[in-house]
N, C-alpha and C positions, 0 to 999 in steps of 0.2 A: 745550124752553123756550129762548127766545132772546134772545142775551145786551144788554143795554143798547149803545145805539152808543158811549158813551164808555168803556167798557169794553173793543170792541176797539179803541178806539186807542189807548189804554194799551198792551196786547199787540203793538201796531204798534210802540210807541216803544221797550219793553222789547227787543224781536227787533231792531229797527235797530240799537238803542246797542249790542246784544251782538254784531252782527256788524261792528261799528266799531270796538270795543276789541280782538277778539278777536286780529289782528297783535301789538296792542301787550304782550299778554299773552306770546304765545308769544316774541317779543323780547324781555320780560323777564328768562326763563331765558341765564343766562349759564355757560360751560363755561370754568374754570381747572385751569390744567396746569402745571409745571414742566419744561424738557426742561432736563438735563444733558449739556454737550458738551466738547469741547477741539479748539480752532481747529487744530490741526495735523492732526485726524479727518477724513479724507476722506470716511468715512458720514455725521458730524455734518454737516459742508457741503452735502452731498446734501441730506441731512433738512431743512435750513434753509432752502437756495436754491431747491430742484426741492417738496419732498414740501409744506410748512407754508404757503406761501404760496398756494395754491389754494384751501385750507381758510380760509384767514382771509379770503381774498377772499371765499369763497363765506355764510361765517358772520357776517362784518364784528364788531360789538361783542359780537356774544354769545359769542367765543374770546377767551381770552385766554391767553397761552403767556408762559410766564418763563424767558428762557435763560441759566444761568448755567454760568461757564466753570469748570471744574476745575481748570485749569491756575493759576487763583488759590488764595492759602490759604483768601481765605475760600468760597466755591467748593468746593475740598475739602473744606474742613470740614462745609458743608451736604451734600456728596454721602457723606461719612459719615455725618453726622446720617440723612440718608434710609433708606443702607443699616440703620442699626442699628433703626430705625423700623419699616420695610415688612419687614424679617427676606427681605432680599434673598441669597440664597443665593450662595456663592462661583463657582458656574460660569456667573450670572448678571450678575458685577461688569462693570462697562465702560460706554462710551458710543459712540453718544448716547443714553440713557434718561429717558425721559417716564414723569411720575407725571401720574395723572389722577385724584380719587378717592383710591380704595384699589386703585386698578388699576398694573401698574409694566408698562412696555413697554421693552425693549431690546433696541438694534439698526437698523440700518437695512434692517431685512424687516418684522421685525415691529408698526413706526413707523405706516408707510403703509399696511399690510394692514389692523392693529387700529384704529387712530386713527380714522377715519372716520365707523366703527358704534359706539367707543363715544362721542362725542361725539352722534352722535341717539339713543341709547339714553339718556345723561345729561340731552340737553333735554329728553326728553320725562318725566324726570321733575322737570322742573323748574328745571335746570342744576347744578353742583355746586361747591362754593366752592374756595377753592386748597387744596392737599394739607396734612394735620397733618405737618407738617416741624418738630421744634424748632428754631426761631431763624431761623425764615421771616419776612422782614422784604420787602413788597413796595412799600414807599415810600421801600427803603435803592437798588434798582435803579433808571438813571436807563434812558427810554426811549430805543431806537438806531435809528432807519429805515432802517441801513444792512442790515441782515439779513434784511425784512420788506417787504411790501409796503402792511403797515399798521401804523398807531403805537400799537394795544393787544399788540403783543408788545413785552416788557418783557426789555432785553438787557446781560448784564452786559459792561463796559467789558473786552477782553481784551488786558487790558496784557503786556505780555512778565515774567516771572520773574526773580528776580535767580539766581543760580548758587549762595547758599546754599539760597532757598526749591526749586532743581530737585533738589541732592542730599538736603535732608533728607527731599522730598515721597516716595522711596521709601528711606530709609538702610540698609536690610540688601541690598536687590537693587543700588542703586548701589554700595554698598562692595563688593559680589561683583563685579561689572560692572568698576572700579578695578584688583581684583585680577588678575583674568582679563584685562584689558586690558595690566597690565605685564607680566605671564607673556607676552603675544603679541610682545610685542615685544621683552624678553629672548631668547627663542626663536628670531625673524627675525635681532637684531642675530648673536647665538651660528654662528646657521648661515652667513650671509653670510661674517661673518670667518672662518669656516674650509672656504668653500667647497671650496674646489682636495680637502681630505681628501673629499668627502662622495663621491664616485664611485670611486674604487677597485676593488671591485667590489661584484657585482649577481645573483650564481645563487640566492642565497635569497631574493629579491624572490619569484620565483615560488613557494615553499614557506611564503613567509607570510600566513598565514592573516587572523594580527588585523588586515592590511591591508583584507582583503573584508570582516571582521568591523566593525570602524570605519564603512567605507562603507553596510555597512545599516543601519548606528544612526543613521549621519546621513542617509539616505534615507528612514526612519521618522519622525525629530524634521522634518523641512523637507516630510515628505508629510502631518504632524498640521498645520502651521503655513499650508499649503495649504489644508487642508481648513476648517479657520477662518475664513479670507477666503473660500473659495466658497461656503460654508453659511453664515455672518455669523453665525456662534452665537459666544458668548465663550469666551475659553479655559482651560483650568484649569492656575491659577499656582502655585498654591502661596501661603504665608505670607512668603517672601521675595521677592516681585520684581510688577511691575505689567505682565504682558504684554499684555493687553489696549491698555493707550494706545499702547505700542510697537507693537502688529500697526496699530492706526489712526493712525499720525500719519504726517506727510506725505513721512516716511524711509523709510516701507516697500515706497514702488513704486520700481524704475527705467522708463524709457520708458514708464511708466503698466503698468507690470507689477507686479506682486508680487511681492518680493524670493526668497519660499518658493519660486516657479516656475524660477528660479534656481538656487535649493538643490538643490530634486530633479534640474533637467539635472545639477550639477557630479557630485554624488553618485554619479547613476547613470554618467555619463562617469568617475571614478575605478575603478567597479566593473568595467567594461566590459573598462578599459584592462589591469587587472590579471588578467582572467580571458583576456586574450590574451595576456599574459605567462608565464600560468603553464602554458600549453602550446607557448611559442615557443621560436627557439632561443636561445644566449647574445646573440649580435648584437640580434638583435632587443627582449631583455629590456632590455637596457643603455639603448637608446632608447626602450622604455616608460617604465622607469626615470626618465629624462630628462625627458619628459611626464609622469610625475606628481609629477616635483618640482616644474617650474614651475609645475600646475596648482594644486598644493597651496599653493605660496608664494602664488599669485595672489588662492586663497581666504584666506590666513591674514589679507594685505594688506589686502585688502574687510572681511577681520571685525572687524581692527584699527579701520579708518573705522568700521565698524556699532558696535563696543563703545563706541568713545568718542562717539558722537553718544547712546547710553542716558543717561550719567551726566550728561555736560555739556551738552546741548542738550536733548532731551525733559525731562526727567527722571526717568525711568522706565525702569524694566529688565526684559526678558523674560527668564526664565529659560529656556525654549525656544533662543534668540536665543543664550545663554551657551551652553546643552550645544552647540550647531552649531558655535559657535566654539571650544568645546575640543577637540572630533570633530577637528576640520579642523586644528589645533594638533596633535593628537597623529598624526592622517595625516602631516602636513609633518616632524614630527620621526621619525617612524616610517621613514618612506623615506630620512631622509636617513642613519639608522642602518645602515642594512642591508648587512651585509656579509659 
């Protein structure tokens, strides 16, 4: 039986209007995210500048990314609130971390890997509104075009910290940080002034043990803190101190190295030096000897700089960061004992 002609063009008008809206629909669907960073985070800047700016390009209005700086209180306090929220696991803590959903991504591996697919996976079911964050307030952040290449990413203002909000932001890891910082430099001031005593002599250099012993603990703690930066996985702190922001902020590299690559040369050169000593003859020990004082003074020096840019300048303390600088504390004092 065949159908009335105004009948199929009804069917005509229905099938046009549907394939005319249909962009508009799919536009519809909008994807909101939270990423968590700290301006001194060499992965965060990565993520911001290189990874998020393709995606926003390529999604235009249907992304939207809220970046908020840690290094603020209120900032920490939302990245609290999150952690306590999403029931983010301790060897998970750190930044840069994107909430999407109920989804929590950290890292700058798993940013750019994951983000992608779950953002098509969230349009297609419709897009997903911003994260259940207590005290998520997205009309309190003002927009920044300096970070983005479009004005729906939402960026909080990262003002510099005052020096009470850096000590209180970790108070048990910086008060340990303070500690371990005048202990170094007691240590340095003690040894200097009684230089001329420290060389006397040197034949037990080579029958001391807790010499080599020292050097593998510190060749362990700066080969973990390596391993961190080359795997980009977070690291496990403990309840006293915040090493994560320390392994990511902008004090951790020299010549765009990573500090830990440093660690393991010194380390492993203390161990090296010692175990040619402890087969060498007096002459020889004497100017090993000699080389690992200054090597050790040199380390103690550097850790003094490391210890005190935790407290006063980041403000955060790695407790990894502390055991290397006691290591190398108790190496420097060790050799200069020995007699």
């Amino acid at each position: 039986m065949s159908h009335p002609r105004w009948l199929n063009l009804i069917w005509i008008i229905v099938i046009v209007n549907l394939l005319q809206f249909a962009p508009l629909r799919a536009e519809a669907a909008v994807i909101h995210a939270v990423l968590f960073y700290s301006p001194t985070c060499p992965h965060c800047q990565k993520v911001i500048s290189e990874d998020l700016p393709p995606l926003i390009d390529k999604y235009g209005k249907q992304l939207h990314i809220m970046a908020v700086n840690v290094r603020l209180a209120a900032g920490q306090q939302l990245y609290q609130a999150t952690v306590k929220q999403f029931n983010i696991s301790k060897d998970r803590l750190g930044v840069p971390a994107l909430i999407v959903g109920n989804k929590v991504l950290v890292g700058g591996h798993e940013i750019p890997s994951q983000f992608p697919k779950l953002i098509e996976s969230f349009l297609a079911q419709g897009g997903v509104d911003w994260p259940q964050i207590p005290g998520l307030k997205v009309e309190a952040y003002p927009t920044d075009n300096g970070t983005s290449s479009s004005d729906n990413t939402h960026h909080v203002n990262a003002e510099a910290t005052t020096l009470y909000e850096k000590l209180t932001h970790d108070i048990i890891g910086n008060s340990l940080a303070i500690i371990v910082l005048i202990t170094m430099i007691i240590v340095v001031l003690h040894s200097l002034i009684h230089f001329k005593q420290n060389f006397k002599h040197s034949n037990s250099l080579q029958r001391d043990w807790i010499i080599a012993f020292l050097a593998l603990m510190g060749l362990a703690v700066s080969g973990y803190m390596l391993y961190i930066e080359t795997a980009q996985v977070t690291a496990i702190c403990g309840p006293v101190s915040d090493c994560n922001s320390v392994q990511q902020s902008e004090y951790s590299h020299l010549f765009g190295i990573h500090l830990s690559v440093f660690g393991v040369i010194a380390y492993m050169t203390i161990l090296l030096i010692w175990i040619i000593v402890h087969f060498s003859s007096e002459k020889i020990a004497n100017l090993g000897r000699l080389i690992l004082f200054m090597l050790t003074l040199f380390g103690i020096l550097f850790s003094i700089y490391l210890t005190f840019l935790e407290p006063f300048v980041i403000g955060a303390s790695c407790i990894w960061c502390l055991a290397s600088a006691i290591i190398m504390t108790t190496l420097f004092w060790r050799i200069r004992l020995v007699n």
